[in-house]
One Martini backbone bead per residue (centre of mass of N, CA, C, O) as a GRO file, in nm:
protein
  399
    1UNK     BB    1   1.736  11.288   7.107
    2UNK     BB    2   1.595  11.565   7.206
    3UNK     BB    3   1.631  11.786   7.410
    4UNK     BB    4   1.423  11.960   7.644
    5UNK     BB    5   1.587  12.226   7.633
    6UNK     BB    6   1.647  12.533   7.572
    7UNK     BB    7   1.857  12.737   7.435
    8UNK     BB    8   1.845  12.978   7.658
    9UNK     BB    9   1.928  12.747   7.898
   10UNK     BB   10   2.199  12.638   7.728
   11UNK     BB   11   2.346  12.978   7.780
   12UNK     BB   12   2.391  12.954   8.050
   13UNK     BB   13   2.557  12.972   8.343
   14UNK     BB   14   2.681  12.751   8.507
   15UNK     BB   15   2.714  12.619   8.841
   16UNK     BB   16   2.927  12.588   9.083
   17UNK     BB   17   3.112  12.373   9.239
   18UNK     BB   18   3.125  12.240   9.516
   19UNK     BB   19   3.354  12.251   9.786
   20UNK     BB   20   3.601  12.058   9.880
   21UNK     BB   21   3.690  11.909  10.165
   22UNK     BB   22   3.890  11.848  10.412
   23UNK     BB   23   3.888  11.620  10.592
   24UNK     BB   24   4.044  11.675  10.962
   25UNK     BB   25   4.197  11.353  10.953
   26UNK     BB   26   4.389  11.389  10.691
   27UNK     BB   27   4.520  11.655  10.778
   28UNK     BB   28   4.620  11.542  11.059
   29UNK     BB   29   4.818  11.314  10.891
   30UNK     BB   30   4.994  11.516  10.728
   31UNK     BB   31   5.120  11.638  10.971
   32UNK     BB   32   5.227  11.451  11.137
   33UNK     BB   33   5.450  11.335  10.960
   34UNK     BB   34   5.584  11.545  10.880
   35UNK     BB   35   5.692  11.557  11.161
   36UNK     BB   36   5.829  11.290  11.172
   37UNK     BB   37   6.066  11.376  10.959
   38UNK     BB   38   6.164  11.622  11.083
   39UNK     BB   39   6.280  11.389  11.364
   40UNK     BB   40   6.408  11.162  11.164
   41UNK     BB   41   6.610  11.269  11.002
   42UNK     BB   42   6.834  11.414  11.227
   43UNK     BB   43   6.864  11.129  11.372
   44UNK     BB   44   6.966  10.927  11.126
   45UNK     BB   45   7.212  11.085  11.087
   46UNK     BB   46   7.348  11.088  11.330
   47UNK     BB   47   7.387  10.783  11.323
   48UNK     BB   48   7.518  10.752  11.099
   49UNK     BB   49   7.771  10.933  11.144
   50UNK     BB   50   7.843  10.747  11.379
   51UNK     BB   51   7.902  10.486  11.205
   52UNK     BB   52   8.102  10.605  11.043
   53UNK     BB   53   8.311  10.732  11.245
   54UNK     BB   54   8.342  10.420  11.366
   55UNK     BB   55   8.492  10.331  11.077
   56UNK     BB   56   8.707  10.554  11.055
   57UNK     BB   57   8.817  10.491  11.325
   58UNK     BB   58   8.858  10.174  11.266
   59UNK     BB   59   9.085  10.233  11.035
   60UNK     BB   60   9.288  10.413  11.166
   61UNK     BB   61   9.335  10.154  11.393
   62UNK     BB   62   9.426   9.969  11.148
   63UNK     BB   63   9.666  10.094  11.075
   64UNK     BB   64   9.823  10.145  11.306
   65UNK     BB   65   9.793   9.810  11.392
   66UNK     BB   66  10.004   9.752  11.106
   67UNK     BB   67  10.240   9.932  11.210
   68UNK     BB   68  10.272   9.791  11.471
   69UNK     BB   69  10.389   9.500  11.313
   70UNK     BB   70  10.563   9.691  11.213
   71UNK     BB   71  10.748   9.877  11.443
   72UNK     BB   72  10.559  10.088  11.426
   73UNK     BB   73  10.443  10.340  11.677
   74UNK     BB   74  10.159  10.526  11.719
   75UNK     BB   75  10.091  10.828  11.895
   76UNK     BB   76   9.885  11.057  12.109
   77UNK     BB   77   9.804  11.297  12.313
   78UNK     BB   78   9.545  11.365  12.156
   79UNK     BB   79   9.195  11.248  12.054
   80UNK     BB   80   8.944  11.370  11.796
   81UNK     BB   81   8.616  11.398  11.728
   82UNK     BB   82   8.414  11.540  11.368
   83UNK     BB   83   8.213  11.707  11.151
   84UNK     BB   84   7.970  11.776  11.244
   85UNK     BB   85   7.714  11.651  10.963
   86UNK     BB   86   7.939  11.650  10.676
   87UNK     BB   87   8.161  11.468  10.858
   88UNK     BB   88   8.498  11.361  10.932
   89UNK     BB   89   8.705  11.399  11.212
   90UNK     BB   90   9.073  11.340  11.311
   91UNK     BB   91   9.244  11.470  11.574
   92UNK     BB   92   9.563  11.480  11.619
   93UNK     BB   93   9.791  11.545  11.918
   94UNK     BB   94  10.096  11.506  11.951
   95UNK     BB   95  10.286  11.354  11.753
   96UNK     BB   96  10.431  10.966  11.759
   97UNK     BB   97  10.690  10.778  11.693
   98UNK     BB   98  10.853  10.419  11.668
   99UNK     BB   99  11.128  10.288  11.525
  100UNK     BB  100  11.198   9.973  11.600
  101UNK     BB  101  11.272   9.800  11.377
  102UNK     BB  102  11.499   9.993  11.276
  103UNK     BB  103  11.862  10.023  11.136
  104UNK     BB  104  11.822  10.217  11.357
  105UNK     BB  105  11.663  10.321  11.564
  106UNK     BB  106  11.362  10.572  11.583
  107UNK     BB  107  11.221  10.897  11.627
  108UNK     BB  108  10.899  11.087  11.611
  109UNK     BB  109  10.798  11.460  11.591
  110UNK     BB  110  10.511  11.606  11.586
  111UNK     BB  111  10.226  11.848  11.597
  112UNK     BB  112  10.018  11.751  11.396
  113UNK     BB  113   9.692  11.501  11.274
  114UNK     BB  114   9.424  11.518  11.008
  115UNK     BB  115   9.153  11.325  10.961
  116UNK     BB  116   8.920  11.244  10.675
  117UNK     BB  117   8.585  11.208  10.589
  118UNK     BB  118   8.298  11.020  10.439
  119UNK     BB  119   7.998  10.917  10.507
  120UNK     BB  120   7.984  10.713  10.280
  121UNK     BB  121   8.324  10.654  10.284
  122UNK     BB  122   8.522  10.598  10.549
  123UNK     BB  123   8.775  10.420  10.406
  124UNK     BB  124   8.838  10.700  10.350
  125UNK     BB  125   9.171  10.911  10.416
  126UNK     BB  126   9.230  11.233  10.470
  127UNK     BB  127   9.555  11.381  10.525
  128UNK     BB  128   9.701  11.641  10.750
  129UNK     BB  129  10.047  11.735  10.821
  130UNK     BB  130  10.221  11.879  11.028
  131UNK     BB  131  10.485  12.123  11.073
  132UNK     BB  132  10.750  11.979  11.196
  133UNK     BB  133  10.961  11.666  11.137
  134UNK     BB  134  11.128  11.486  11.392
  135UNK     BB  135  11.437  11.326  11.428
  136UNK     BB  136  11.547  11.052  11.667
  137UNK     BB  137  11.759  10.872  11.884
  138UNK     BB  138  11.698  10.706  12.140
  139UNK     BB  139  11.687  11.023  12.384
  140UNK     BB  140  11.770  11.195  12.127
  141UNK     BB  141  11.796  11.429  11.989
  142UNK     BB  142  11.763  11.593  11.719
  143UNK     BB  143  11.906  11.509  11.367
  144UNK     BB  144  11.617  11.586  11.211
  145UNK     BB  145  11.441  11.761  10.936
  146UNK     BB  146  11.121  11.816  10.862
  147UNK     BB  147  10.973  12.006  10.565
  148UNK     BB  148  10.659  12.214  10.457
  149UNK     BB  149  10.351  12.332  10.309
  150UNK     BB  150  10.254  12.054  10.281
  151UNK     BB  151  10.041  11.744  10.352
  152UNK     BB  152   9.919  11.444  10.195
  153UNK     BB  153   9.707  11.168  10.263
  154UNK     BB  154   9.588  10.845  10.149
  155UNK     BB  155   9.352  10.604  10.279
  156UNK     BB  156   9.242  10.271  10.098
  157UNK     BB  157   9.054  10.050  10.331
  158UNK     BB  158   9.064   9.778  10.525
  159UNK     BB  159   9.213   9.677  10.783
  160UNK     BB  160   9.466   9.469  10.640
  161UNK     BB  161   9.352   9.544  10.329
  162UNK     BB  162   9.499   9.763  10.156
  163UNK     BB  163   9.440   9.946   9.836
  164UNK     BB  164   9.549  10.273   9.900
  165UNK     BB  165   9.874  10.523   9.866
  166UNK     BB  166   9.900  10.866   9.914
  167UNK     BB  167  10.140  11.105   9.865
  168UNK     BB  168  10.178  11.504   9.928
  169UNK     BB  169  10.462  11.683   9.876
  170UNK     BB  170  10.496  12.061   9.937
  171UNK     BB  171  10.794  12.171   9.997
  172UNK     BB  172  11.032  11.938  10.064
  173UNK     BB  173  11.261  11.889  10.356
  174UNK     BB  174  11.604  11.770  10.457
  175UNK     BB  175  11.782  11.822  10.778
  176UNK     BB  176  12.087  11.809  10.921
  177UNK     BB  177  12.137  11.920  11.265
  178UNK     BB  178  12.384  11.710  11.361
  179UNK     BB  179  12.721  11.767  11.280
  180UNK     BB  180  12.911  11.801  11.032
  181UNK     BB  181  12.645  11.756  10.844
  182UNK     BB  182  12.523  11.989  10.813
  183UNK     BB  183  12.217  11.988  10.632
  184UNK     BB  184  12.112  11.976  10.328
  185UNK     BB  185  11.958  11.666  10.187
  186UNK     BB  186  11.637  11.765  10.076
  187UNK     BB  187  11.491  11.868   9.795
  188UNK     BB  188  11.147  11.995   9.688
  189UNK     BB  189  10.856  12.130   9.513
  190UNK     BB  190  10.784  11.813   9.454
  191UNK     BB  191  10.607  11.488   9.605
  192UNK     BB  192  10.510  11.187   9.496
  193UNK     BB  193  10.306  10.921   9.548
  194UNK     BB  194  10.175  10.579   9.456
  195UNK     BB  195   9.985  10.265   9.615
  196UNK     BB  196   9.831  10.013   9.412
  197UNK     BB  197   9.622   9.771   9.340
  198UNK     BB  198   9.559   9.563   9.054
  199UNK     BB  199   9.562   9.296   9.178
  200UNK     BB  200   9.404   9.085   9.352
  201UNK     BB  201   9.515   9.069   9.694
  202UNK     BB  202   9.633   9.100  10.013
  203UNK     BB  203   9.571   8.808  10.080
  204UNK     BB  204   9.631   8.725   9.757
  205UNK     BB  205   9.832   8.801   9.503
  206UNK     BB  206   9.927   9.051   9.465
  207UNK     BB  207   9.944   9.357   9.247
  208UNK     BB  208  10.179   9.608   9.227
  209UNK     BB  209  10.188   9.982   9.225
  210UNK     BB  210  10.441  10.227   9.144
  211UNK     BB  211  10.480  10.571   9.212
  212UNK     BB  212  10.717  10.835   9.127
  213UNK     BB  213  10.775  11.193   9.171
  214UNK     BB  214  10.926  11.476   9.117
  215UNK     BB  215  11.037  11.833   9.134
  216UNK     BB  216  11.357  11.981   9.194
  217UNK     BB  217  11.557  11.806   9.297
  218UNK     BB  218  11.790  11.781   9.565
  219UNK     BB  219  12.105  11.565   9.662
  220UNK     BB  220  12.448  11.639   9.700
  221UNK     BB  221  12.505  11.404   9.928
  222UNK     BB  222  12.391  11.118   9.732
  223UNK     BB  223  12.435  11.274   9.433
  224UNK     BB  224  12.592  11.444   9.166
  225UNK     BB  225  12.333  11.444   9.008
  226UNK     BB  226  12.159  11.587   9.244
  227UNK     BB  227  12.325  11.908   9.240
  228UNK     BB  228  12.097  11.944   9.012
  229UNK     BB  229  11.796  11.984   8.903
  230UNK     BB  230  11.509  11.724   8.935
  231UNK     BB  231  11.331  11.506   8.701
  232UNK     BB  232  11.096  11.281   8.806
  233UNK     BB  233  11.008  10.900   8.713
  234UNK     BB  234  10.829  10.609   8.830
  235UNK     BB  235  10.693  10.290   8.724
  236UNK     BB  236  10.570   9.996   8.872
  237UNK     BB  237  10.548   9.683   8.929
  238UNK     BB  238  10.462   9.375   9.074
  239UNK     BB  239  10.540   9.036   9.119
  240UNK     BB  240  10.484   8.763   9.383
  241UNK     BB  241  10.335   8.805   9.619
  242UNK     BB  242  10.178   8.640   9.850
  243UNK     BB  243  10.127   8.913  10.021
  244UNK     BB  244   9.979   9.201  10.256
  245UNK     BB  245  10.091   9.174  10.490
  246UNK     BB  246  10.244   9.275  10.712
  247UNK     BB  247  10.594   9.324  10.670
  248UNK     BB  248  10.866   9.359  10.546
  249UNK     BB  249  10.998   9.403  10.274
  250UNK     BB  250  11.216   9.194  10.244
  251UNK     BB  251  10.988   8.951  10.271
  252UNK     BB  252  10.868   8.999  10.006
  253UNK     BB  253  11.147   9.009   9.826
  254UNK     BB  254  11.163   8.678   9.938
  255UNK     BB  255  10.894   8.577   9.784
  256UNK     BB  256  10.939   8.656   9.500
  257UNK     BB  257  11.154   8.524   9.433
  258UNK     BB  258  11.058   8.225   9.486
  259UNK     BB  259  10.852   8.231   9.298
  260UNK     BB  260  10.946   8.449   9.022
  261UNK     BB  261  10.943   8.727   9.024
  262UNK     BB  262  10.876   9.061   8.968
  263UNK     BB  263  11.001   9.369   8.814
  264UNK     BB  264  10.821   9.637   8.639
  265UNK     BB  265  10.956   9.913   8.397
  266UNK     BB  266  10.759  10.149   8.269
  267UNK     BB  267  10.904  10.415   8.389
  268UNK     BB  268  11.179  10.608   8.342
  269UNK     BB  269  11.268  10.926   8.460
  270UNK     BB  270  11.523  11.193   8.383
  271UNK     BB  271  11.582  11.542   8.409
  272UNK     BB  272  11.798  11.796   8.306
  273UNK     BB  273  11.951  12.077   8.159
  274UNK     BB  274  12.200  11.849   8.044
  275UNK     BB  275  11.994  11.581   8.065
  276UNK     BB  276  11.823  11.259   7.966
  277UNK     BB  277  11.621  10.998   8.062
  278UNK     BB  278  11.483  10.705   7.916
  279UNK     BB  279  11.288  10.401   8.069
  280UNK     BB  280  11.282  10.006   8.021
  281UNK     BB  281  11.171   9.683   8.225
  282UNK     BB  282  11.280   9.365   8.341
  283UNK     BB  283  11.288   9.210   8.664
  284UNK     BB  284  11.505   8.983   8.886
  285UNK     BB  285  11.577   8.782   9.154
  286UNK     BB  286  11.820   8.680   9.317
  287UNK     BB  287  11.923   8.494   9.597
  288UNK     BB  288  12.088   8.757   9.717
  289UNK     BB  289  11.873   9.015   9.628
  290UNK     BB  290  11.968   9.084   9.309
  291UNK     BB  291  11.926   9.239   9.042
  292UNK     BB  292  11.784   9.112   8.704
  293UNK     BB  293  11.839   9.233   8.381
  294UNK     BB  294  11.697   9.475   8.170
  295UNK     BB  295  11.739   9.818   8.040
  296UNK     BB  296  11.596  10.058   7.840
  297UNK     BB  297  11.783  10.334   7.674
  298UNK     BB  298  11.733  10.679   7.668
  299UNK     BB  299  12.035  10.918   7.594
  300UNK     BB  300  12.080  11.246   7.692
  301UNK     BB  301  12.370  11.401   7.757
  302UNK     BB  302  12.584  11.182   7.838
  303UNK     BB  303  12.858  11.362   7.867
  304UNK     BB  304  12.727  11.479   8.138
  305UNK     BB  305  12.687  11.226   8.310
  306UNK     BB  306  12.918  11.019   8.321
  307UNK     BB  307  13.115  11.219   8.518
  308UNK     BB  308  12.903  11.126   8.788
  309UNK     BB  309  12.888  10.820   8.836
  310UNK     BB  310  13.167  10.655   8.896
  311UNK     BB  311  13.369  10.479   8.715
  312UNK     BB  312  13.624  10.418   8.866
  313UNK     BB  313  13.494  10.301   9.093
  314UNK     BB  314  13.382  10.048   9.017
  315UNK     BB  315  13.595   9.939   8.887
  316UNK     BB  316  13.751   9.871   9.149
  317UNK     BB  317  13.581   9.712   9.267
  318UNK     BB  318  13.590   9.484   9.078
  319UNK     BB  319  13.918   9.468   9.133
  320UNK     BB  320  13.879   9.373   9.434
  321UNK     BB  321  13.684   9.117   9.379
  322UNK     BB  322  13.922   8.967   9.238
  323UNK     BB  323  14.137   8.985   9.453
  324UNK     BB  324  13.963   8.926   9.736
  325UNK     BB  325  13.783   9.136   9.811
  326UNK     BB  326  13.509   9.364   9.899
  327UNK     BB  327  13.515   9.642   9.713
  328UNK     BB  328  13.715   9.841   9.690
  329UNK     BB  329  13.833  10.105   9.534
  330UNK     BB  330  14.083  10.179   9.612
  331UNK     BB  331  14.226   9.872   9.652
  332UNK     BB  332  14.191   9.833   9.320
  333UNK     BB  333  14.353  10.076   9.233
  334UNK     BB  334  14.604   9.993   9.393
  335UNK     BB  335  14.665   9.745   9.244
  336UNK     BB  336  14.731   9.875   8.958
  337UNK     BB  337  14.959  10.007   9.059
  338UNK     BB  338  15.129   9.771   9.161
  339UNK     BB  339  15.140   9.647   8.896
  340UNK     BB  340  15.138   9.959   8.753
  341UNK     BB  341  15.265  10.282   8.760
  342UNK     BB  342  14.993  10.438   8.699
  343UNK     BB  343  14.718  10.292   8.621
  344UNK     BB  344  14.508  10.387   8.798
  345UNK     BB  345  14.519  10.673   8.686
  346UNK     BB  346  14.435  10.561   8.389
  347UNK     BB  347  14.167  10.512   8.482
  348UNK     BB  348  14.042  10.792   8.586
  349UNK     BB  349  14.073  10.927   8.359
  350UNK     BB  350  13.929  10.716   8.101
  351UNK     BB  351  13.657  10.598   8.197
  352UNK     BB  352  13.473  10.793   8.079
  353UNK     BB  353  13.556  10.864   7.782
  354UNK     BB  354  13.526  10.557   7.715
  355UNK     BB  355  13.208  10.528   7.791
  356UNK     BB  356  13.113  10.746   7.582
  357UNK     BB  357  13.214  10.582   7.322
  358UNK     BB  358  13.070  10.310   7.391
  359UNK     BB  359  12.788  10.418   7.354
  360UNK     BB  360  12.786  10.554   7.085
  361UNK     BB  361  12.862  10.268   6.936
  362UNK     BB  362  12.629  10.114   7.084
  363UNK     BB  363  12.418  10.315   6.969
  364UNK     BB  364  12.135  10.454   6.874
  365UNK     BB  365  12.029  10.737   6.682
  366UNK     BB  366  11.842  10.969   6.844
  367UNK     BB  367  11.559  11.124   7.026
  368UNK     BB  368  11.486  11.356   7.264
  369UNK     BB  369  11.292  11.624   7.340
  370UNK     BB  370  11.474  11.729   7.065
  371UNK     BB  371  11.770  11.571   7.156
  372UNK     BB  372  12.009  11.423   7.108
  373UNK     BB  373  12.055  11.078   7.133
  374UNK     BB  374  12.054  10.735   7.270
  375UNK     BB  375  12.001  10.361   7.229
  376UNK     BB  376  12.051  10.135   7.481
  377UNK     BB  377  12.131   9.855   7.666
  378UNK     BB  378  12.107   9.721   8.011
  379UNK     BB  379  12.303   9.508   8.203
  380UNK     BB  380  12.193   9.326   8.510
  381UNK     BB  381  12.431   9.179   8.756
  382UNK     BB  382  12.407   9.166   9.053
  383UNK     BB  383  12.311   9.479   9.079
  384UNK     BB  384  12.450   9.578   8.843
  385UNK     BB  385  12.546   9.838   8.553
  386UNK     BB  386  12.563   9.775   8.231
  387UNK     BB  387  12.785   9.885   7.972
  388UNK     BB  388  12.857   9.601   7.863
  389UNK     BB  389  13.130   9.566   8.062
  390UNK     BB  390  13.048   9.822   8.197
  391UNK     BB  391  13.059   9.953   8.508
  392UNK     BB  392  12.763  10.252   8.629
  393UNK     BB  393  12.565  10.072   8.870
  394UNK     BB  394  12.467  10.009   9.212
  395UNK     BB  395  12.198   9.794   9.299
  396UNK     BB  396  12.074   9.736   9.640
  397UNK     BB  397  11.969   9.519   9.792
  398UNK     BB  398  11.642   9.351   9.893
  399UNK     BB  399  11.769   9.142  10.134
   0.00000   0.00000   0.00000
């Protein structure tokens, strides 16, 4: 059916629809909102912030009261709270600590050192340590000294269960400053460290991991290796301790032994400028507490390592422990002398020599680095490291 409306009428402009207004009710619920979110939003984070700060603040206190049943204790001359609105710092002034465990024991005393944390994570703990850090025995002067030029340490998990411990130190250096030998004991332009749990828990049967970097370290007083600037890595597994609760370390791989485990060494890498070593490997522990197993080992610029081993002292120990004595180098060389006279002599001559055509003849020819090197088996046996019957290396007992 046709409109009744004329075409005329059907092209006029419609007429505006009139204006809705809000009623003056929705109006004034909408402010009302508005404005309670404005008041409870930085309320409830003020809370949340304070609930964080009190879990990352007993987290740390969880931290210390973990090292106070291992023999550690440390104490803050004060310490504060801070970091509202985005963040979580807690500030220990004039820190100090008492190795009472360690044997012999020792003090230690800090400028100050900074933990922060995440709102939002709390149980991740992220420290600075000012420097330096003096080492003295209880009651006396310092008699080390460490200095850096950063330090970072980060603890993740909720003690007693720590889940990972990371350090990280740049420009480390360690001088003793108190007797005949006073001086650097060690130094490196980086050190790094890192222990982690990757099965298990702290609670029941942990599988833990460790890893540790090196970069440029000297230690010309711990072995005549470390006399020239020195590339380290080592990455090892662990198996077999029955918990990771308190405990000193010896205690942890005498569960080890006990049970069966062991430790896998996925990378051991070490490089100067004139020799580098990979190697990887598994051991277990004897009733004594000294590794057993094998290392298999490529072996770049040998003839360089070996005159630093010091295998004619390994000798002589050997031969002192054959003889009924202690183990003494000194004492097993001059057995040789008193058995024929100028013998120990030639031991000392050809030890190295000797050891360095062993390795090439035992050695399979490969190449590390892109220098020519050798690849071939160590046997570890009673914490002794063997290429074929001569000993190279003495690792000291686990407890």
């Amino acid at each position: 059916m046709m409109s009744a409306q004329s075409p005329l009428s059907m092209m006029r402009p419609r007429p505006p629809r009139p204006h809705r207004s809000v009623p003056p009710r929705r109006r004034l619920w909408r402010v009302v909102l508005l404005g309670a979110i404005v008041v409870a939003l930085p309320i409830g984070w003020t809370a949340l912030w304070s609930y964080a700060a009190s879990i990352a603040s007993e987290t740390l206190a969880g931290w210390i009261g973990r090292e106070a049943a291992l023999g550690r204790v440390y104490a803050c001359g004060s310490q504060s709270i801070g970091g509202f609105p985005f963040g979580i710092v807690i500030h220990c002034d004039k820190a100090s600590a008492a190795f009472n465990s360690n044997r012999p024991p020792f003090d230690v005393s800090a400028g100050d050192f900074t933990f922060s944390a995440q709102v939002f994570r709390p149980t991740l703990l992220n420290g600075e340590v000012s420097a330096p850090v003096t080492l003295a025995d209880p009651g006396q002067g310092p008699a080390f000294v460490a200095n850096w030029s950063a330090a970072q340490l980060a603890l993740l998990g909720l003690p007693p269960e720590p889940e990972r411990v990371t350090i990280n130190l740049t420009k480390p250096r360690l001088d003793r400053t108190a007797g005949a030998n006073a001086g650097m004991i060690f130094q490196a332009d980086r050190l790094d460290v890192d222990g982690r749990i990757i099965a298990g828990s702290a609670r029941r049967n942990p599988v833990i991991e460790a890893n540790a970097k090196v970069t440029a370290a000297l230690a010309p007083s711990f072995h005549p290796l470390l006399a020239e600037p020195l590339q380290g890595e080592i990455d090892a597994v662990m198996r077999g301790f029955k918990d990771f609760q308190p405990k000193p370390w010896s205690v942890l791989f005498r569960d080890m032994q006990a049970s069966g485990g062991g430790i896998e060494i996925k990378t051991l890498r070490f490089a100067r400028s004139d020799a580098a070593l990979l190697g990887s490997g598994t051991f277990t522990i004897n009733a004594a507490g000294r590794l057993q197993g094998e290392l298999r080992v490529t072996v770049a610029g040998v003839e360089n390592i070996v005159p630093l081993l010091g295998v004619d002292q390994l000798i002589g120990q050997g031969i002192d422990r054959l003889t009924g004595g202690s183990g003494s180098p000194t004492q097993g060389l001059g057995a040789l002398d008193r058995l024929l006279p100028g013998l120990g002599g030639v031991v000392r001559e050809s030890a190295s020599a000797g050891l360095i055509e062993t390795i090439k003849r035992m050695g399979e020819p490969t190449k590390l680095d892109g220098k020519p090197a050798v690849a071939l088996p160590l046997r570890v046996a009673d914490g002794i490291v063997y290429v074929g019957i001569i000993p190279v290396a003495v690792v000291p007992a686990l407890f």
